[in-house]
C-alpha positions in Angstrom: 140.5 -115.4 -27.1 141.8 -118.8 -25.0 144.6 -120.8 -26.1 145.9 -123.9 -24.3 149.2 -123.2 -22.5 152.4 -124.0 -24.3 154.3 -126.6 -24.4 158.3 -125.5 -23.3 159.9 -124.7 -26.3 162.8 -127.0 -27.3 166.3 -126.0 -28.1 169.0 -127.5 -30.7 170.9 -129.0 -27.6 167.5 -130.6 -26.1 166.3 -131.5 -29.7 169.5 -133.3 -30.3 169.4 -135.4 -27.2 165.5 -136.4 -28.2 166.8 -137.8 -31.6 169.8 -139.7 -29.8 166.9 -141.6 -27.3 164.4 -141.7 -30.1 166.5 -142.4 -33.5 166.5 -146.5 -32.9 162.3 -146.5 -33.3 163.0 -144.4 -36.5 162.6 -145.9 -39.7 166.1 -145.0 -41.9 164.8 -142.2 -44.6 163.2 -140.5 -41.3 166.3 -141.2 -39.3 168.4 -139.6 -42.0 166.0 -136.5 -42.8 166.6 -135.4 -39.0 169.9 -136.3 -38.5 170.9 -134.1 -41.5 168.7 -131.3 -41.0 170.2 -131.6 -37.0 173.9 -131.1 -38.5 173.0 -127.9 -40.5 171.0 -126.6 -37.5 174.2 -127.4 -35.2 176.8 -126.0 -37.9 174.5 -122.3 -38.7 174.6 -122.1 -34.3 178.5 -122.4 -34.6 178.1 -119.2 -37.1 176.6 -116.6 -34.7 179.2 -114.0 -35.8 178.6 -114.3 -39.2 175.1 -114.0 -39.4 175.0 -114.5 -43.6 176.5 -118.0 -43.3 174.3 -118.4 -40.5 171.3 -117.4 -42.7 172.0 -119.8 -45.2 172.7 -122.5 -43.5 169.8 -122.9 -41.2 167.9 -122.6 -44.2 169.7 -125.5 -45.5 168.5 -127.3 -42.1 165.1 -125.8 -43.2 165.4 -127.2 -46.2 166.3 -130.4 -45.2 163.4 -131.5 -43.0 160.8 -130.4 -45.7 162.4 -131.4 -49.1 160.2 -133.8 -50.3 159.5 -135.8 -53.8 156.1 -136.0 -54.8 155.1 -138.6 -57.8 153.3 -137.8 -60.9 151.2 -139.8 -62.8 152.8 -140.3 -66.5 156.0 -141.7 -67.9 157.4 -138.3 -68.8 157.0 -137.0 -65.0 157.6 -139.6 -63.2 158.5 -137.6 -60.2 158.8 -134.0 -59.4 161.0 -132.4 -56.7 158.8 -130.9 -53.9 161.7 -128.3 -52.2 160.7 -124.6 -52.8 157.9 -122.9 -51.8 154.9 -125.4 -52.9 156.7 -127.9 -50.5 157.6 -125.6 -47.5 153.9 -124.3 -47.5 152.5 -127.6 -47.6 154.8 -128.9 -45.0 154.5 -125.4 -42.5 150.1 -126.4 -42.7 151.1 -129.9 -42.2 153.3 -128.7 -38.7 150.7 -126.6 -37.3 147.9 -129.4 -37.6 150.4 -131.6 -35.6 151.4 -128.9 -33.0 149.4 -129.5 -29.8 151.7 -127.8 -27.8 151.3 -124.9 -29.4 154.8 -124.0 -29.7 154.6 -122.5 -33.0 151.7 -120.3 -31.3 154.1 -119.4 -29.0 157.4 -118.7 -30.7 155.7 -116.3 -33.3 153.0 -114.3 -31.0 154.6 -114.5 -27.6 158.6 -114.5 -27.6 159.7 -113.8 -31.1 156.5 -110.9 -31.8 159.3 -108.1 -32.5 161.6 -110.1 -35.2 158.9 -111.3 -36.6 156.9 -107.8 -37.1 160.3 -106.5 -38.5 160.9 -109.0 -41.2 157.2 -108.5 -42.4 157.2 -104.8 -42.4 160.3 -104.6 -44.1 159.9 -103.9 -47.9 163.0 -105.6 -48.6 161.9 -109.0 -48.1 158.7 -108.3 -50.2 159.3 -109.8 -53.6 156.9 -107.8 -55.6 159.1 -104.6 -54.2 161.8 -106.1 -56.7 159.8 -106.8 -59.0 158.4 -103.3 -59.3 162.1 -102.0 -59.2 162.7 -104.4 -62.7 160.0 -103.0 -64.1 157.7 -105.9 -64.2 155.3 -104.2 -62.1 153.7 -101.1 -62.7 153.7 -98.0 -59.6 149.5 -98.2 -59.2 149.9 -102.3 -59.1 152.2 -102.7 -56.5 150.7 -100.1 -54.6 147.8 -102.7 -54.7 149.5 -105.7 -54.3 151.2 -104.1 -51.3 148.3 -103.2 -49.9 146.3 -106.3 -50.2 149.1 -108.0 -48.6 149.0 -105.5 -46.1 145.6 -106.7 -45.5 146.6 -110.4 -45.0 149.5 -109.5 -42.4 146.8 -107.6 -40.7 144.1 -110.4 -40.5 146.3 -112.7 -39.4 147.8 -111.2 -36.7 143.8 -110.1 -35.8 143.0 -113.3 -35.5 146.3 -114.8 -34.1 146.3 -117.3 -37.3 149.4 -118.7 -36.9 149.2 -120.8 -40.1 148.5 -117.9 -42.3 151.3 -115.8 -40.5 154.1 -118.5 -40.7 153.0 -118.8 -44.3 153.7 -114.7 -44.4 156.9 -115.0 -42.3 158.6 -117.9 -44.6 157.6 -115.5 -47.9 159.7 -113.0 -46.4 162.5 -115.4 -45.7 162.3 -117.4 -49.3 163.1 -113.7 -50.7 165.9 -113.3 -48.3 166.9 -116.6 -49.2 167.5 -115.8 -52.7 168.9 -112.9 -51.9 171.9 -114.4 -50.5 172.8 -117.7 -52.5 171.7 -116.5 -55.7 174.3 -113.7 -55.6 172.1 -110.9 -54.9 174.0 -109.4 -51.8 177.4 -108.7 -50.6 178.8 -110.7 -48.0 178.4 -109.2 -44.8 177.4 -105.8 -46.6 176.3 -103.3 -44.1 172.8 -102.9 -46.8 170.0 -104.5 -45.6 171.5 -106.0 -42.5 167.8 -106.0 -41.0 166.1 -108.7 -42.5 169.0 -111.5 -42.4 169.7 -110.3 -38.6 165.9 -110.5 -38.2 165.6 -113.8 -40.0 168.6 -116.0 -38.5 166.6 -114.8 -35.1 163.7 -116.2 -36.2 164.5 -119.5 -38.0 167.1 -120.2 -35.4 164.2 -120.3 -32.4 161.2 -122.3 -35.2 164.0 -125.3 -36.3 164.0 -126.9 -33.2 160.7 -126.4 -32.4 159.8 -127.7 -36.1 162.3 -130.5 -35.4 160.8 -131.7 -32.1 157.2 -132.1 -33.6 158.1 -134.0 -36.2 159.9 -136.4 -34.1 157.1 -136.3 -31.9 154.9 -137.1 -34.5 156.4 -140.0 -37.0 154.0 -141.7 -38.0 152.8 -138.4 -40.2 153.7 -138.7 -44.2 157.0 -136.1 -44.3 157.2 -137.4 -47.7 160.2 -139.4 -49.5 163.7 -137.9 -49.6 164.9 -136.3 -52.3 168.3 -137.5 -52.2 168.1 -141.3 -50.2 170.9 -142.5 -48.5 173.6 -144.6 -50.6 175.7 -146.4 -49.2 179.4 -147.2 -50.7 179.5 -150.6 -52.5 175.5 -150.4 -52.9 174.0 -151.2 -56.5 172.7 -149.4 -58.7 
């Protein structure tokens, strides 16, 4: 199998000094969705020591770039928020089909292969493992569940899919996710210090690089912001 040879992969520091030349050509709602993802992606690299902080708030840099509103036809939807996992899979296919430098490509199958095969082996970033452990799942069903997902880790990285393994990856993380800022761990508990370890490593090296191709590609719909900016003294 031939891939094209991949673009260098961008850091926060370079990807910060791309929006400062770039961020006049902007239009504002796109202008403000980097700058504030860039701020939570600066702050969670000031929080290397404390890697649960750190977790939480590159995903809020995550979380920033992607959370979207999508409108609804109707006068009693007139808008629904587009910020958990609908929207981050929709935006992760969106990235790929814009990536020509394959960086994506490269992050996940080249330098980050060993975080990455950690976080989706471990069965603590699985949700159905919890669900099982509440009961909602019966022993002979999540032994099928976990081994048709099994199957899906194992065809992607067959085929080097990087859209179906990024979709895989950020499943893992979205538990992880809940994990920490709906309660469900200590902080800086020595349980399960794996998978947060595992996933700061990996969303610290994909934000930039997920940063850098959107600015590279603005033109694309990244959809509305959820919360625009408002200015003080602005109308209602």
């Amino acid at each position: 199998m031939t891939c094209e040879t991949p673009a260098q992969a961008p850091d926060a520091l370079s990807v910060e000094a791309y929006y400062k030349e770039h961020r006049d050509s902007f239009d504002e709602p796109f202008r403000v969705r980097l700058h504030r993802s860039l701020s939570w992606l600066k702050k969670a690299l000031a929080f290397k020591d404390d890697p649960d902080f750190m977790f939480i708030a590159l995903w809020i840099a995550f979380n920033a770039v992607y959370g979207r509103e999508i409108h609804q036809d109707g006068p009693d939807r007139p808008f629904e928020l587009f910020g958990d996992r609908a929207g981050y899979k929709r935006f992760l296919t969106q990235l790929c089909e814009v990536d020509g430098g394959k960086r994506i490509y490269d992050a996940l199958w080249v330098r980050f292969s060993g975080p990455v095969r950690l976080l989706i082996s471990n069965r603590f970033t699985y949700q159905l493992f919890w669900d099982f452990q509440k009961g909602k799942l019966s022993h002979s069903e999540i032994v099928e569940r976990y081994e048709q997902n099994r199957a899906l880790i194992s065809q992607a990285v067959a085929h080097m899919n990087t859209e179906l393994i990024l979709s895989l990856i950020f499943d893992r993380l979205y538990t992880v996710r809940n994990q920490l800022v709906h309660g469900g761990a200590t902080y800086l508990s020595r349980v399960n210090r794996a998978q947060i370890n595992d996933g700061c490593t990996i969303l610290a090296a994909l934000m930039p690089i997920f940063l850098q191709i959107i600015m590279e590609n603005p033109k694309e719909d990244w959809g509305d912001l959820i919360y625009p900016l408002i200015r003080e003294g602005q109308d209602l």
